[in-house]
C-alpha positions in Angstrom: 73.6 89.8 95.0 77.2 89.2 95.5 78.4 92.5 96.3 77.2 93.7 99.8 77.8 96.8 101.6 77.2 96.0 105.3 76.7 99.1 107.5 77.7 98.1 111.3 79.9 95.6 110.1 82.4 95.8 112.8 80.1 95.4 116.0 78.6 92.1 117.3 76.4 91.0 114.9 77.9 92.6 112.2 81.5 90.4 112.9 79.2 87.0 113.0 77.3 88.1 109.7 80.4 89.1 107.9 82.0 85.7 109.0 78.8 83.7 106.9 78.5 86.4 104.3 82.2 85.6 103.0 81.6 81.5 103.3 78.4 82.5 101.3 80.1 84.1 98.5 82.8 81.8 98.2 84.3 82.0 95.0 81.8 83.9 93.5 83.4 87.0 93.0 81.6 89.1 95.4 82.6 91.9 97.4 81.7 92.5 100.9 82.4 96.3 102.0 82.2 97.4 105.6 83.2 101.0 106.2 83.9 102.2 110.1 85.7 105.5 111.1 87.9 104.3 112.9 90.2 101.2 111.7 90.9 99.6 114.5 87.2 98.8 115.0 87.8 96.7 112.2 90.8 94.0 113.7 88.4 91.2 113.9 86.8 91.1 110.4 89.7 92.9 108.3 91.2 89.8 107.5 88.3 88.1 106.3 89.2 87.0 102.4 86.2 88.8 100.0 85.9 91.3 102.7 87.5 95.1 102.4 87.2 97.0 105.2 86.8 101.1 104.2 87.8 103.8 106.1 84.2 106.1 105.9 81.6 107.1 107.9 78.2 106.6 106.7 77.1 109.7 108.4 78.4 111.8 105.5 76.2 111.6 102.5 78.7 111.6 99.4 80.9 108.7 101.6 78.0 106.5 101.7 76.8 107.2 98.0 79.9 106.3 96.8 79.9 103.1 98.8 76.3 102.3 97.7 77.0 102.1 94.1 79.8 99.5 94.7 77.0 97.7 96.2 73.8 95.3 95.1 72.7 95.0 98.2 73.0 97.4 101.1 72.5 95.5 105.1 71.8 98.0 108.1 72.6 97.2 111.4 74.3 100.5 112.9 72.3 100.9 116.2 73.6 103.0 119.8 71.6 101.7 122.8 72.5 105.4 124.5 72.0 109.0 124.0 69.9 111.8 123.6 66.6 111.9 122.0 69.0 114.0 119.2 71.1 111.0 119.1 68.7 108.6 118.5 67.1 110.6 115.4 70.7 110.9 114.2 71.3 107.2 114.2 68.8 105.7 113.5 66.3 107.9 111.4 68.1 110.4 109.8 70.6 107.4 108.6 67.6 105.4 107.6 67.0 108.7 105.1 70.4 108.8 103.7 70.1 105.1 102.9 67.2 105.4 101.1 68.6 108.8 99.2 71.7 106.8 98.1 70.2 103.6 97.0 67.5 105.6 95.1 70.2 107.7 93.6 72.6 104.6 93.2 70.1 102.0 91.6 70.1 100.1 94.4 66.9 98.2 95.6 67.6 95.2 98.1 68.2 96.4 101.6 68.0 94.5 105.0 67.4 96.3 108.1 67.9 95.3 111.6 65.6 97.1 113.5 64.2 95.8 117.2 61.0 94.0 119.3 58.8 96.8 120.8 58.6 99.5 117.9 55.4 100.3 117.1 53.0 103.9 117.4 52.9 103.5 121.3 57.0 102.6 121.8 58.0 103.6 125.2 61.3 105.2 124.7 63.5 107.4 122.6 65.1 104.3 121.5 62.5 102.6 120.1 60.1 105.6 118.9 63.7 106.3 116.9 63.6 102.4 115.4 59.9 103.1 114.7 60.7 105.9 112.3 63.2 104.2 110.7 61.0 101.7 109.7 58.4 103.9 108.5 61.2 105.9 106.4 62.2 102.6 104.5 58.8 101.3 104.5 57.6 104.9 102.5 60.4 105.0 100.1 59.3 103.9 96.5 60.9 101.0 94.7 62.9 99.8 97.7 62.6 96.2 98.7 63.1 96.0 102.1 63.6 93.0 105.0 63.0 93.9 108.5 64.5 92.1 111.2 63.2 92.9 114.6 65.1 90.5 117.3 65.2 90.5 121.3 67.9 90.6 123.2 71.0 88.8 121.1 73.4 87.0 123.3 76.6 85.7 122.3 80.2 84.7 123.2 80.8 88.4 122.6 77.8 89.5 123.8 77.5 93.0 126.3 74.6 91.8 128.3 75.3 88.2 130.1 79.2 89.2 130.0 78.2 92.4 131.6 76.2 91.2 134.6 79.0 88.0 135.2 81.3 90.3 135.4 79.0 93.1 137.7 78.3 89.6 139.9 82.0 88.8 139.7 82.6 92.1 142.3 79.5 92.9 143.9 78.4 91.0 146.6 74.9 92.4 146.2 73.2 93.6 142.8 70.7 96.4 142.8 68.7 95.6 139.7 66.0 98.1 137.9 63.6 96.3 135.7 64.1 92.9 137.0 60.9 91.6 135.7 61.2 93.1 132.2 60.3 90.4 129.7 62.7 88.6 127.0 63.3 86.0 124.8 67.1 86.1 124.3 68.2 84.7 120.6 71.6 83.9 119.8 74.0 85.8 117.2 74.4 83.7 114.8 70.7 82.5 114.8 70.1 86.2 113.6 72.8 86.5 111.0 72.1 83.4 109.5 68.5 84.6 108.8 70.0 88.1 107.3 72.0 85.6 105.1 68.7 83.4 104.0 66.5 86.9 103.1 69.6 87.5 100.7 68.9 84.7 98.6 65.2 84.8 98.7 63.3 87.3 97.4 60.3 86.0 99.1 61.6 87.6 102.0 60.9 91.2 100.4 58.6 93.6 101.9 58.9 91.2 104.9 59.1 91.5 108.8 60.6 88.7 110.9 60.4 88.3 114.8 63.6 87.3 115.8 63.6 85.0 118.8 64.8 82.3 121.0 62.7 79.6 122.2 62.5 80.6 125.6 60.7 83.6 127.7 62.8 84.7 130.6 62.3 88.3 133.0 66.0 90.4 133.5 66.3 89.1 137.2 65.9 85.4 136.0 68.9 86.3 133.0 70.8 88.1 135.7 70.9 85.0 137.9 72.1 83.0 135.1 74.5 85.1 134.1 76.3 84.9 138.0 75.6 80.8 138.1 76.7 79.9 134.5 79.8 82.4 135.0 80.6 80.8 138.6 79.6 84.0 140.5 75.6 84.2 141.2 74.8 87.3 144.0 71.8 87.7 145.7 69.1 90.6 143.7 67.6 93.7 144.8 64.8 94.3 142.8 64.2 97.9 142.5 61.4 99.9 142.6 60.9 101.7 139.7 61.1 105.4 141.2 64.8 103.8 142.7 65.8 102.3 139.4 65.3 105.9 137.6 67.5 107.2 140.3 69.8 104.8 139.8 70.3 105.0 135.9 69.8 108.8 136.5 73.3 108.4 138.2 75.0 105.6 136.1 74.2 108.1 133.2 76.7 111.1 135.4 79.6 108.6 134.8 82.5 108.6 132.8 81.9 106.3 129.7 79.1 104.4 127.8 76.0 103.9 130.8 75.8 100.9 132.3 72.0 101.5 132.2 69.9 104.6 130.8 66.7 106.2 132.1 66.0 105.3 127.9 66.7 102.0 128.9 64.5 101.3 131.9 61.3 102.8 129.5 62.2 100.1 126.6 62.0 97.3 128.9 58.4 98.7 129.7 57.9 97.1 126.2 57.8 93.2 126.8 61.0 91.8 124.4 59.6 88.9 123.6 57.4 88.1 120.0 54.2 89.5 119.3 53.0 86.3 116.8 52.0 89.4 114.5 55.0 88.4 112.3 56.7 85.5 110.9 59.7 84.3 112.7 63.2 82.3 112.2 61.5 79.4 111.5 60.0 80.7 108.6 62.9 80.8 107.2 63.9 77.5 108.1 66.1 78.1 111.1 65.4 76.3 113.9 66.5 78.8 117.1 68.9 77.9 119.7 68.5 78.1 123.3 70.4 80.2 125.4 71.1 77.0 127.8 72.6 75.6 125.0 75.1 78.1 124.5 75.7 81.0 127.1 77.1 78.6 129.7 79.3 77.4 127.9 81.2 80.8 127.1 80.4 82.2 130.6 82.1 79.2 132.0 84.9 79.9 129.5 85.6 82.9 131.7 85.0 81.6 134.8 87.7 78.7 134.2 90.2 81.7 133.0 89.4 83.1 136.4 90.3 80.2 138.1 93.9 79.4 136.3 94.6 83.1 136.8 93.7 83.1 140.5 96.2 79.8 140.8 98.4 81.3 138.4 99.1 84.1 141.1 98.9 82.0 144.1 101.6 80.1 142.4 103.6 83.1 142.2 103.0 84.1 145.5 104.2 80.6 147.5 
């Protein structure tokens, strides 16, 4: 399975898969195809050798069937973290459809989905209800050998949650935080492609769900604080009440611009992120995860040390 089509290529975890996927194939032949609308989306994987980055969305049925036949293999991670309860159905289940409608029409068999922690019958927000259904589409579709990957919170040098609250603790002197004792068990980037690259190559993975997790448990507040001290800027919390924290995403949600937080977000954290035990997890397929102390303070220090030499750098200027 040499020739991949990788939907959500361009975001986080896409960039880190694509980077593996192309050492994978070597000289193999392979192609690895990663459509996005917009090309620019594309700057940091474009000039990956093997990989050809198509101008398509994958919202438009005959786009993505005529992607899926170049394919053998067809990996899903498009995901939004935002929107409406229309949104969510749009991106996550209605896509999940189309998928399935173009691989069955295509010939295609082997897919990989990256789905989330806390889906289930009883998931407590539009988010995850919308990643429950998706599962359920794939899961009903005849013929289709499918992988599920549901991970926590994914952290990473690129990451938009511990970069978000260093840089939040960088200006505030004081952080207001809703959800503080939300429950997860962060797992790093690369942990996570690497075990979309091992279900590639084994087809014992097939029919399969895998818990994607780090080794350690840790509430919001607790990642929060870690975020300020690793980045060089730790501010005292205020941990919300949860009739305060609706308010407050109620208002983040009126500004300009993706949400900081979501009233969709406060109700998935009502879900604890951390692994069930229901299903097998990295280290069934031999990956041994990494800890977030092993790797997030390193890269928030990155930027604090920037900070630093550009703070200088002015003073410099200045005398």
């Amino acid at each position: 399975m040499n020739n991949i089509l990788v939907l959500g290529g361009t975001g986080f975890v896409g960039r880190a898969l694509c980077e593996k996927l192309v050492r994978r194939n070597g000289g193999s032949g392979g192609r690895i195809l990663v459509p996005t609308r917009h090309r620019q989306n594309g700057l940091k994987v474009q000039s990956l050798p093997t990989l050809e980055l198509v101008q398509a969305s994958v919202h438009d049925e005959s786009s993505l069937l005529a992607l899926v036949k170049q394919a053998d293999v067809v990996i899903n991670l498009v995901a939004i973290l935002h929107g409406s309860a229309a949104d969510f159905d749009q991106v996550h289940v209605a896509l999940a459809r189309r998928i399935v409608t173009t691989c069955q029409q295509a010939g295609v068999r082997r897919l990989l989905h990256v789905s989330a922690l806390g889906v289930g019958p009883n998931a407590s927000s539009n988010y995850l209800r919308s990643k429950t259904q998706a599962e359920a589409v794939y899961a009903a579709a005849p013929g289709l050998l499918s992988t599920v990957f549901r991970p926590s919170v994914i952290f990473g040098a690129e990451d938009k949650f511990l970069n978000l609250f260093a840089q939040l603790q960088k200006f505030a002197p004081l952080l207001p935080l809703a959800g503080s004792s939300a429950l997860f068990q962060p797992v790093w980037v690369e942990d996570v492609a690497q075990a979309l690259v091992v279900a590639l190559d084994d087809s014992r993975t097939e029919g399969k769900t895998y818990e994607c997790v780090g080794p350690t448990q840790h509430t919001l507040g607790e990642l929060v604080r870690l975020a300020g001290r690793w980045s060089g800027h730790e501010r005292p919390q205020i941990a919300l009440p949860d009739w305060a924290g609706s308010l407050q995403a109620t208002f983040m949600e009126l500004l300009p611009g993706e949400p900081l937080m979501s009233r969709d977000n406060l109700l998935s954290m009502r879900s604890p992120n951390v692994a069930t035990g229901q299903w097998p997890g990295l280290q069934a397929l031999g990956i041994e995860a990494t800890a977030l102390e092993a790797i997030a303070p390193t890269y928030l220090g990155q930027h604090h040390a920037r900070a630093r030499l550009d703070r200088w750098r002015r003073q410099t200027r200045r005398d």
